[in-house]
N, C-alpha and C positions, 0 to 999 in steps of 0.2 A: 209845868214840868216839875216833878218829883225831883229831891234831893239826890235821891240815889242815879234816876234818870241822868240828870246833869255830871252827876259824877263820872257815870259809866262812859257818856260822849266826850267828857275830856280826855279820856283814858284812852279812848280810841283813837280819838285826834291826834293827842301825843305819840302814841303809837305808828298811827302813818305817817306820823311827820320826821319819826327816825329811821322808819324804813325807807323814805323818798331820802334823807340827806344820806343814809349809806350807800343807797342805789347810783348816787352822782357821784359820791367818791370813789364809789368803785370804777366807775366811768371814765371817771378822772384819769386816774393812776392805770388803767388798762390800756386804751391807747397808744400814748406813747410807748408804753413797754411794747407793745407789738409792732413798733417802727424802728426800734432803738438799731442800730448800729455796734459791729462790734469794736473795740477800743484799739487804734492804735500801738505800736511798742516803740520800746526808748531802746538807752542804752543801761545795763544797770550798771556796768564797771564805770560811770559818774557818780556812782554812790557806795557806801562802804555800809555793809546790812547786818543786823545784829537781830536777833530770834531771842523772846521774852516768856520762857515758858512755868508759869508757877504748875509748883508739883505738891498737892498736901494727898500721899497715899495712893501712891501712880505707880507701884512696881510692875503690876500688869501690863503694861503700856508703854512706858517712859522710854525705854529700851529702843523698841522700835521705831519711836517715832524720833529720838537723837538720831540712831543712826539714817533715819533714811532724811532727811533735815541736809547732817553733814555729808551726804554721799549726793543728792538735788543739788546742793549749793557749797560748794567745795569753798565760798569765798565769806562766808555768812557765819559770824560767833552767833553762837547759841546759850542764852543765861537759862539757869532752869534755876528757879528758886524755888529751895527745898524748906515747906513752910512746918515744919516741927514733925518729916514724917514717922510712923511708927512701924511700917511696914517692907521696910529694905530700900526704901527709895532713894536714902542717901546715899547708902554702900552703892549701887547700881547708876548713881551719878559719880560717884567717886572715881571708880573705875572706869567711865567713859570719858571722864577728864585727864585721866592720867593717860589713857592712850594717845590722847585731840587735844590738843593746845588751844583749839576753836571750840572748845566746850569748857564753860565756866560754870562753877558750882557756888549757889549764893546760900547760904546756910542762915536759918532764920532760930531761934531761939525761945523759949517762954519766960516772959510772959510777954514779949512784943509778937512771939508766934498765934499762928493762927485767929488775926484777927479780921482777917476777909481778904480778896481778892484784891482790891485797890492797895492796900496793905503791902501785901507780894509784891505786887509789881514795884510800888517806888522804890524797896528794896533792891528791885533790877536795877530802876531805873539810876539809883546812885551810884549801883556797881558800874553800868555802861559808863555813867559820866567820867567818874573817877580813870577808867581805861584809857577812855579818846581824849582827855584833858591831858593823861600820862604820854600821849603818844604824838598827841598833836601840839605840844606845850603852848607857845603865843600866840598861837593861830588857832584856837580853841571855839574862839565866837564865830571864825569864818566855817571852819570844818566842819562846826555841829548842823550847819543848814544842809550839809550834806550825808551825816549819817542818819540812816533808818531802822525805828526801833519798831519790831511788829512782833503781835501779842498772839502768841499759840498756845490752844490748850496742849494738854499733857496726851491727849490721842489724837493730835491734830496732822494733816496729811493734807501740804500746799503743792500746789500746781508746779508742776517745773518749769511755767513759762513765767510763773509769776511777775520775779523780779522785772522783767523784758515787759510785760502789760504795766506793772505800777510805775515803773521808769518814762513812760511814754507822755507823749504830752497832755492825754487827760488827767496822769496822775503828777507825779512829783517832776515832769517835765516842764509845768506850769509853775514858776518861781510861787505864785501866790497860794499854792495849796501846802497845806499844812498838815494833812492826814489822810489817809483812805482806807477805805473798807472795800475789802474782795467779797466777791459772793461765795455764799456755804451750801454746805451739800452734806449729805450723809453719806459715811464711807462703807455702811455694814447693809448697801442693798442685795448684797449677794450676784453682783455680774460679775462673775468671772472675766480676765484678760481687763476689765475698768479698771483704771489708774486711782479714779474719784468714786468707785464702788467697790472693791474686790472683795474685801472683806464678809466674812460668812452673816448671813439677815440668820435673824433670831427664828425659835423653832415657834410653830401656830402661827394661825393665819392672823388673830389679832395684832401681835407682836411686830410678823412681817407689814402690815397695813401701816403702822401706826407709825416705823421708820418711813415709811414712802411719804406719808401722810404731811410729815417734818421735812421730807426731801422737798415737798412740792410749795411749802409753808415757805418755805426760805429760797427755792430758787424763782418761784411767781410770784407767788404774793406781796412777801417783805423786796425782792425786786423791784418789783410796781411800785411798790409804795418809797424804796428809794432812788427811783428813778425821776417820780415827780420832785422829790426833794430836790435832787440834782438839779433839777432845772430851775429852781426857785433858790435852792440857796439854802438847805438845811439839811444833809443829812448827816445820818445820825452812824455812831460807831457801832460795832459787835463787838460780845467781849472774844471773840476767835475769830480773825485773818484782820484783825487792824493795825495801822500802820502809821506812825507818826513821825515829823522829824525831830530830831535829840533839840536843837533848838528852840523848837514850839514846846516841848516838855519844858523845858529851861524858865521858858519863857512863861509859861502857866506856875509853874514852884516859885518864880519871884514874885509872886501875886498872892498866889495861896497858899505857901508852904510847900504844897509837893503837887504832883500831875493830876494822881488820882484821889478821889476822896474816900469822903464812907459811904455814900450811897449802895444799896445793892444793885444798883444798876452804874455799876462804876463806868461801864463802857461807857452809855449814852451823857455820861455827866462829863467826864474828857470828852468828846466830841463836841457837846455845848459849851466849854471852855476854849475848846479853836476856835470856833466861831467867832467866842465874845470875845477873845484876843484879835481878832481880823484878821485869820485865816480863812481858808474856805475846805471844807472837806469834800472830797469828791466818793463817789463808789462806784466801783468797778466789775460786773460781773460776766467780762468775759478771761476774767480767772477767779479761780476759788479755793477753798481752802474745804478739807475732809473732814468730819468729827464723827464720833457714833450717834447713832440714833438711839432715843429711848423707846425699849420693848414694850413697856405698861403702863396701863395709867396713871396710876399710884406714882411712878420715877416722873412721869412729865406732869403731872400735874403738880409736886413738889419743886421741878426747875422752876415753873413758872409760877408757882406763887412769890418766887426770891424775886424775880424779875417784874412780876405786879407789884409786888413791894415796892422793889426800889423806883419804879415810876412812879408811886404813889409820892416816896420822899424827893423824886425831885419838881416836884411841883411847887419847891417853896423858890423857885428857879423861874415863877412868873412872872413876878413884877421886874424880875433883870431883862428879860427878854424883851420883857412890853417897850421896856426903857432903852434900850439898846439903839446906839445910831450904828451900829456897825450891821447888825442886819436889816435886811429887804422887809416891807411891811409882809408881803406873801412867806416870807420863811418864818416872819417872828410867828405869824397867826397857825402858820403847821406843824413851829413845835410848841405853841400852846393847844393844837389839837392832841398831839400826842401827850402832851401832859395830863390833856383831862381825859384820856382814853379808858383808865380804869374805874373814874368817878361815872364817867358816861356808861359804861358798862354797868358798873352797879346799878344804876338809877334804869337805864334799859330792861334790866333783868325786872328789876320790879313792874316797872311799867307794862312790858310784855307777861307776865302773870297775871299782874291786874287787869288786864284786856280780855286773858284765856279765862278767867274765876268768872269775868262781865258777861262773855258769848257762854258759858255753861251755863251759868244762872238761866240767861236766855233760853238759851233751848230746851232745859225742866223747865220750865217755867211754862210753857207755848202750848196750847192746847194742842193732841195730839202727838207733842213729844217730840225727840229730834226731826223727824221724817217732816212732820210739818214743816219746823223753825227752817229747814233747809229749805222746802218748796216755796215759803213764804218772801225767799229773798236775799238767804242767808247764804246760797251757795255760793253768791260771788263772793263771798271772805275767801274760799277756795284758792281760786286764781289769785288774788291779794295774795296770799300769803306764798304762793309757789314764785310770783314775781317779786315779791318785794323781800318776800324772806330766805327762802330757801333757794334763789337763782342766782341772788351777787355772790351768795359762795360757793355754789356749786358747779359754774361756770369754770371755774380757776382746776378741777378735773381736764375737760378739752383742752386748755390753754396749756397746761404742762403739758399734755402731750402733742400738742404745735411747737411748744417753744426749747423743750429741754429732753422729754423722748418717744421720741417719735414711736417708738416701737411697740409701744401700747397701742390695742386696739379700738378702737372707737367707743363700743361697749365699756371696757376695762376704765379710759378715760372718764363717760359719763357715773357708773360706781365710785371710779375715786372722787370725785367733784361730790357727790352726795354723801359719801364718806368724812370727806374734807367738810360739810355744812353741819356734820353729826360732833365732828372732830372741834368744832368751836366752843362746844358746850363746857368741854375739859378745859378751855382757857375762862369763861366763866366760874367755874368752879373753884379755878387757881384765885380769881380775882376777889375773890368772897374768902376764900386762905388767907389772901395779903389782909386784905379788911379787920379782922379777924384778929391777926397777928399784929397788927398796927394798935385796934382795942385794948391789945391786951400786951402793951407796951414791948414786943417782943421783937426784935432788931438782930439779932443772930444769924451770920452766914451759913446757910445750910448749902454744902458740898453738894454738886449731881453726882450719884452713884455710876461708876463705870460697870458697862455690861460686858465689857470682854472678858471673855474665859482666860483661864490661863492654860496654855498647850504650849509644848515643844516646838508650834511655828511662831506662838504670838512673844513667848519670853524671848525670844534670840532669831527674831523673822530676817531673813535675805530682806538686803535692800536693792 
């Protein structure tokens, strides 16, 4: 056996042996999700609810989603922290405070401004305190287990049953839980009369694909994937529809200084601090919370290089995990899979390369040329690869339209699933960004760009 030979069957090897362990995780996590059950409701007037929304250059936006926030939840303070805007964002929170006593304006400065998202928020987070501490005076440790701090972006658009499903006993009904995450959705699919859609889908057919594509990523997939969590004991936050109580924050800043850190993935880094506090977080996706969809590639593949980033920095967040008695050996081992998700990706990307460089060689190589090298034996790579590669994601097409809209045609369903397998390439792409930016020491929050226009319904929309 030649050197090269030898090389080329390890490569291979390696290669089906990732395709077989994605194929069981997909497995995994689909299932259940096709059994689940929908959640429960509480009461939310047992809990006093406060809205967490950093704003750096939201004047497009801001507007409508205070008012429609304070108009859903007439009982609910809303912080918006305004993180050094330059674009009116302050003035148009000023004015919506001076109307709403239930809208607070946290004004951030430089040079403590605009140092990331985690940033913002503790700046909320010490306005809330300072509030409920003011309101509630001696009884301040008992009260904080009952107030709810939850984190909306600056276009974000929650469910009006929310508070009634997180109230319930899978969520904050359960003394022991400490946090939850609602499921997201994109608000700009263009349905008309959707509470959770209405909003106008971008113009071309890419654009429009590519928010569905995100609708279907977040309401099946990342679903699935925290739904296994749930049942094991590990999942993980979003940084839009999560939800904490004021005392679990409390309780993580006497530890670490404050809730959230630096990571760019500030979400999933507060989640894996309720945990390691002996909370439990739960998720919840029969409510959700609206954000825009990214129209291009170039916009989503800049969010998710921030977010391969920040996975990447918290992987220094292993050996706590491994250590940890407070979590399940099954939850410590799935968010150390999540941690290596973007290392395993890189190494994936190569190894699948090196596989396709191996079977090319192969087939020039073959007397008579591709036609032979295929007759010879090689077409079953065919099937392999439609099974092992291009089926665990392109199945999750059907499944949205079983699980979330039905109104797509069966056709439409199978295109989008082979879309959605086309569509992972750009998270690849992101991951090799992060890579990249991590080489080349560069740690900088890079903002997603909002694509709402600005029109006459979107500055000043009916709520």
């Amino acid at each position: 056996m030649t050197p090269m030979y030898a090389a080329a069957t390890w490569i291979d090897v390696l290669a089906l042996a990732l395709c077989v362990a994605f194929l069981g995780y997909v497995a995994t996590i689909l299932v259940p999700f096709l059994r689940q059950e929908p959640a429960p409701t509480g009461d939310p007037d047992g809990f006093e609810w406060h809205a967490l929304v950093p704003c750096l250059d939201e004047a497009v936006v801001i507007e409508r989603t205070v008012r429609r926030l304070r108009a859903s939840f007439p009982q609910m303070h809303v912080w918006c922290v305004d993180d050094a805007s330059a674009d009116g964002t302050l003035r148009i929170l000023r004015a919506l405070a001076a109307e709403d006593d239930h809208v607070h304006v946290v004004r951030r400065e430089f040079p403590q401004a605009q140092q990331g998202k985690g940033a913002a928020l503790n700046a909320g987070w010490r306005a809330i305190r300072e509030h409920v501490r003011a309101a509630s005076g001696s009884s301040y440790e008992e009260h904080s287990h009952r107030v709810v701090v939850g984190v909306l972006d600056a276009d974000g658009r929650l469910d009006p049953m929310a508070p009634e499903v997180i109230s319930g006993p899978s969520g904050f009904g359960d003394e022991e839980v400490g946090a939850v995450q609602v499921q997201v959705r994109m608000i700009n699919r263009g349905l008309e009369g959707r509470v959770d859609a209405g909003d106008p889908a971008p113009r071309g057919r890419l654009a429009r694909t590519l928010v569905v594509l995100q609708d279907l990523e977040f309401r099946v997939v990342i679903a699935a994937m925290q739904g296994l969590r749930r049942n094991i004991g590990s999942v993980g936050m979003g940084g839009n529809g999560q939800f904490t109580r004021l005392r679990v924050l409390d309780a993580i800043a006497e530890e670490h200084g404050t809730p959230w850190h630096g990571a760019l993935l500030e979400d999933f880094e507060l989640g894996l601090h309720v945990l390691l506090a002996g909370w439990r977080n739960q998720y919840l996706d029969s409510t959700w919370v609206a954000q825009e969809g990214l129209p291009s590639p170039r916009l989503l593949v800049r969010q998710r290089t921030r977010w391969a980033q920040g996975g990447m920095q918290c992987l220094k967040y292993l050996p706590t995990v491994l250590a940890s008695r407070r979590l399940s050996t099954p939850a410590a081992l799935e968010i150390c899979y999540f941690l290596l998700i973007p290392w395993t990706q890189l190494l994936g990307s190569v190894v699948f390369l090196g596989a396709g460089a191996v079977m090319a060689t192969y087939a020039v190589q073959t007397p008579g040329g591709i036609g032979a090298w295929l007759a010879g034996g090689a077409w079953g790579l065919i099937p392999l690869v439609l099974i092992f590669g291009i089926g665990p994601l392109a199945l999750w097409g059907p499944v949205y339209r079983l699980k979330s809209e039905p109104s797509l045609s069966r056709w439409q369903a199978v295109r989008l699933g082979l879309a959605y397998w086309l569509y992972t390439y750009l998270m690849i792409a992101a991951v090799w960004n992060a890579a990249t930016r991590i080489a080349r020491a560069r740690h900088d929050w890079v903002k997603t760009q909002r694509v709402l226009q600005r029109t006459p319904e979107t500055t000043r929309a009916p709520v």
